[in-house]
Structures are given as C-alpha cells and as structure tokens.
C-alpha positions as CSV (number, residue, x, y, z in Angstrom):
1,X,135.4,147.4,35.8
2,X,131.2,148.8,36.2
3,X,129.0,146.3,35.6
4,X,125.7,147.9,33.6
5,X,123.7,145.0,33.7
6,X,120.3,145.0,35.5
7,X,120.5,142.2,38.3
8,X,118.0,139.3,37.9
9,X,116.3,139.7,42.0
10,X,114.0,136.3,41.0
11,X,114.1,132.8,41.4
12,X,116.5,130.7,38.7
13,X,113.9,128.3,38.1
14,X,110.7,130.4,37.3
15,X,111.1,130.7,33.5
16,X,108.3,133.1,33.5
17,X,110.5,135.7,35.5
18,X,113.6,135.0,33.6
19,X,111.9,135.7,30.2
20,X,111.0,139.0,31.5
21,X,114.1,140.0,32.8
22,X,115.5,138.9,29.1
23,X,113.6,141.4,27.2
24,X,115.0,144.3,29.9
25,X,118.7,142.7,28.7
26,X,118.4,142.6,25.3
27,X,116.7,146.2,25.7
28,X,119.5,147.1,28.2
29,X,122.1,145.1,24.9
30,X,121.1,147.1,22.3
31,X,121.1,151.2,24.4
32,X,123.8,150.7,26.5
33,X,126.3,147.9,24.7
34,X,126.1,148.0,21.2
35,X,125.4,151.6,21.2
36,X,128.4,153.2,23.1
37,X,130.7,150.3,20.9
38,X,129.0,151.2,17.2
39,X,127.5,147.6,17.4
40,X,124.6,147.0,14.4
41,X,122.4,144.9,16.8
42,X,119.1,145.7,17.0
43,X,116.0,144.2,18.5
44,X,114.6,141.4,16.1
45,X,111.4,143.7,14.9
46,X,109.3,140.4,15.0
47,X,109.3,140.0,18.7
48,X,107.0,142.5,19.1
49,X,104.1,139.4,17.7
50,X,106.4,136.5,19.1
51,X,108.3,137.4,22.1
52,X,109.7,133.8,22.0
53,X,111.7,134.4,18.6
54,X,115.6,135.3,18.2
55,X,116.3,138.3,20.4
56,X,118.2,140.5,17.6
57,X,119.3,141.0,14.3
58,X,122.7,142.3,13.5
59,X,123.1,143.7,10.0
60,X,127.2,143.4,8.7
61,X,127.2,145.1,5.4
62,X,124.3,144.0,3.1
63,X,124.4,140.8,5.1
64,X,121.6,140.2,7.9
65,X,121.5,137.9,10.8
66,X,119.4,136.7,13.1
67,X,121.2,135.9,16.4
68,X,119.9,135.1,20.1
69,X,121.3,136.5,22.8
70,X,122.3,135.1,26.0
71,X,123.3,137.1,29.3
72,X,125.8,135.6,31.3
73,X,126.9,137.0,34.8
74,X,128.1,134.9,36.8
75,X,130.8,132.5,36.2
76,X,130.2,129.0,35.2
77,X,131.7,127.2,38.3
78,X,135.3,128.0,38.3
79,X,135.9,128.1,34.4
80,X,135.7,132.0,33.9
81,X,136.4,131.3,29.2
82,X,132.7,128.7,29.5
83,X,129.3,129.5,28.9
84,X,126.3,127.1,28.7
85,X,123.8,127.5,26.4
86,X,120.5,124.9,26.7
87,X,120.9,122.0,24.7
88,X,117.3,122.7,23.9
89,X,117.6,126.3,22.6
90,X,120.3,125.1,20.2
91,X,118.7,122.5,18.8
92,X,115.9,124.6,17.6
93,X,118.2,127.7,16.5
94,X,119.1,124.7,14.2
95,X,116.3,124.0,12.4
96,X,116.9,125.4,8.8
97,X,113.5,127.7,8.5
98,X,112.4,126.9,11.6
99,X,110.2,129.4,13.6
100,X,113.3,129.9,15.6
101,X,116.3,129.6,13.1
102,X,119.2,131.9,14.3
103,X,121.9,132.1,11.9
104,X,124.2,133.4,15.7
105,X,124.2,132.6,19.3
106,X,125.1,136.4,20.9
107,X,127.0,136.4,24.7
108,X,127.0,139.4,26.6
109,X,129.4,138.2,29.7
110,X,129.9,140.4,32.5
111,X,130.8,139.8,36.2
112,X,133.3,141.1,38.5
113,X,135.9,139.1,40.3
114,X,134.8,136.5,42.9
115,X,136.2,133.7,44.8
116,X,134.0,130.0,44.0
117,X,134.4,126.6,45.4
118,X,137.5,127.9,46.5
119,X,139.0,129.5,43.7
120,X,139.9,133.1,42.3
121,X,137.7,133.4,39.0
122,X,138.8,136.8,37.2
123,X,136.3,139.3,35.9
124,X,134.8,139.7,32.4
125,X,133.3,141.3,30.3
126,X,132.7,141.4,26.6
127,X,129.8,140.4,23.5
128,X,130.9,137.0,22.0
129,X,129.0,135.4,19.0
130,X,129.3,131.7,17.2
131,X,127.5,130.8,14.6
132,X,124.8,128.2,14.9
133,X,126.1,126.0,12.5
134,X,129.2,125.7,13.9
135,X,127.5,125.0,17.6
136,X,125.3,122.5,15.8
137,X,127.5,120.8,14.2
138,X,130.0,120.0,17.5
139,X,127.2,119.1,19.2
140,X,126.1,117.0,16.9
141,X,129.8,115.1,16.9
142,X,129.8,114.6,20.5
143,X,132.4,117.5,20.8
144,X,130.7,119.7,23.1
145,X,130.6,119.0,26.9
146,X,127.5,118.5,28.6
147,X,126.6,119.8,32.0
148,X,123.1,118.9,33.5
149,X,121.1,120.8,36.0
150,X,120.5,118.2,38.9
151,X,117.8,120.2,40.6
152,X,115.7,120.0,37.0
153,X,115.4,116.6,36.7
154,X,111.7,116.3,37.5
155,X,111.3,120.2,36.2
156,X,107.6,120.2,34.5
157,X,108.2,124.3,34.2
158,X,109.9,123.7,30.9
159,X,113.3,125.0,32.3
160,X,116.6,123.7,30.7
161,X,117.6,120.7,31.8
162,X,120.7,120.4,30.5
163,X,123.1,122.7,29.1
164,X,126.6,122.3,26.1
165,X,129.8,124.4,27.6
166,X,130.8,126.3,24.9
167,X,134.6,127.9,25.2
168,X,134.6,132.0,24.7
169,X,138.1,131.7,23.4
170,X,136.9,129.9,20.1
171,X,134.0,132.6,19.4
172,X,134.3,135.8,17.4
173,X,135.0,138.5,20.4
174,X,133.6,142.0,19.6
175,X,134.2,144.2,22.7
C-alpha cells in the first residue's frame, strides 16, 4: 500500500500548525484522492474569506453538500475501524444555519501496518463520510463513546479536549 499523504513534522498540540497542515490535506484530498477516484469534492469556495469554515463541498447529482474533512493516519490505539472526531467540531457542524453547518463529516484514513501497545493493527486506507445528522443525533443519545485527551485538560490553546469514536464500518465507504 503507498501512502500519499504529507506527514504532519509539528507538535499535536499547536493548533496553529495543525490548521496549516489541514489546508495542504484537503488540497492534497481534492488533486490526488478524489481526482484519480472521479470523486466530486471540491474545496468549499468560501474558505478562501473564512479558512475556519467546512473544508469541501461534494456535489451528487443536483444535490450539494457541505462536508468537513478529517485526516486520519495513525490508528486510534489498537482499534484500526475507529476514528475520533472533536466533540466540539460536531457540535457546531450541528447547528442548522450555523456559520459552520456541514450537512457530512469526510475521513480520509490512511496508515500502514504497525505494531501498538502490543498489538498488530492492519493498514488502511480509504474516504469515509456520515452525515452530521446521524453523528448528532447518537451523540446526542449517549450512543457514541467518549475518549478524552488527558494531556488537554488545562489546554487554554483551544485544542480538542475530548473526542466521540465513531466506527468506519457504519459510514458510507467510497474508496
């Protein structure tokens, strides 16, 4: 399996670095993804005035959407089907015609085979998406797991400080 994504070099905690190395993914998404796979995702036109809105829009049809994507390449712990997304983000991709409404959550997961806390996790590598509604509404029924960041409980940097482990198998798989 090759692995195209551009490594993240910085420190997990400086928000400030990560958004920058997010708008190289979702560049990196869009060319070298979706384009070799005939995926409509594009880059959402409006953060070029708001680089803190949904990342892309994906057009199915006559039907348009506005979906966020997250990059996820490395393994969550041992569990190689889970991804977190901030309990944060999702609560304001939520927000029926909110500045940050996203009608999808986008994963583009991709890591090789490794060996954590003991264990053999496979590789992957794929684009998920869920919709937001359907996030929103397990979270909002307790049905989501939680998972939170011990090393961010005093965080004043605005990083996440707690994530929901969503299950890839129960998402729409596109590649």
């Amino acid at each position: 399996m090759q692995m195209i994504h551009e490594p993240f070099e910085g420190d997990v905690n400086d928000k400030a670095a990560w958004i920058a190395q997010g708008e190289r993914w979702e560049k990196q998404f869009v060319e070298e993804v979706c384009g070799p796979h005939e995926l409509a995702f594009s880059i959402n036109p409006g953060k070029a005035l708001d680089p803190t809105l949904p990342d892309l829009i994906y057009t199915e049809g006559r039907r348009c959407y506005v979906c966020d994507l997250k990059c996820v390449f490395s393994p969550f712990g041992t569990e190689p089907d889970i991804v977190p997304i901030n309990t944060h983000a999702l609560s304001s991709y939520a927000i029926p015609g909110g500045s940050h409404a996203a009608t999808a959550v986008a994963f583009w997961v991709e890591w090789e085979e490794q060996v954590k806390h003991g264990e053999i996790v496979p590789a992957k590598q794929g684009v998920w998406t869920a919709p937001v509604s359907k996030l929103a509404e397990q979270a909002g029924r307790g049905e989501l797991r939680i998972y939170e960041y011990p090393n961010r409980r005093n965080d004043r940097l605005g990083n996440a400080k707690s994530s929901y482990l969503l299950d890839l198998r129960e998402m729409r798989r596109w590649v």
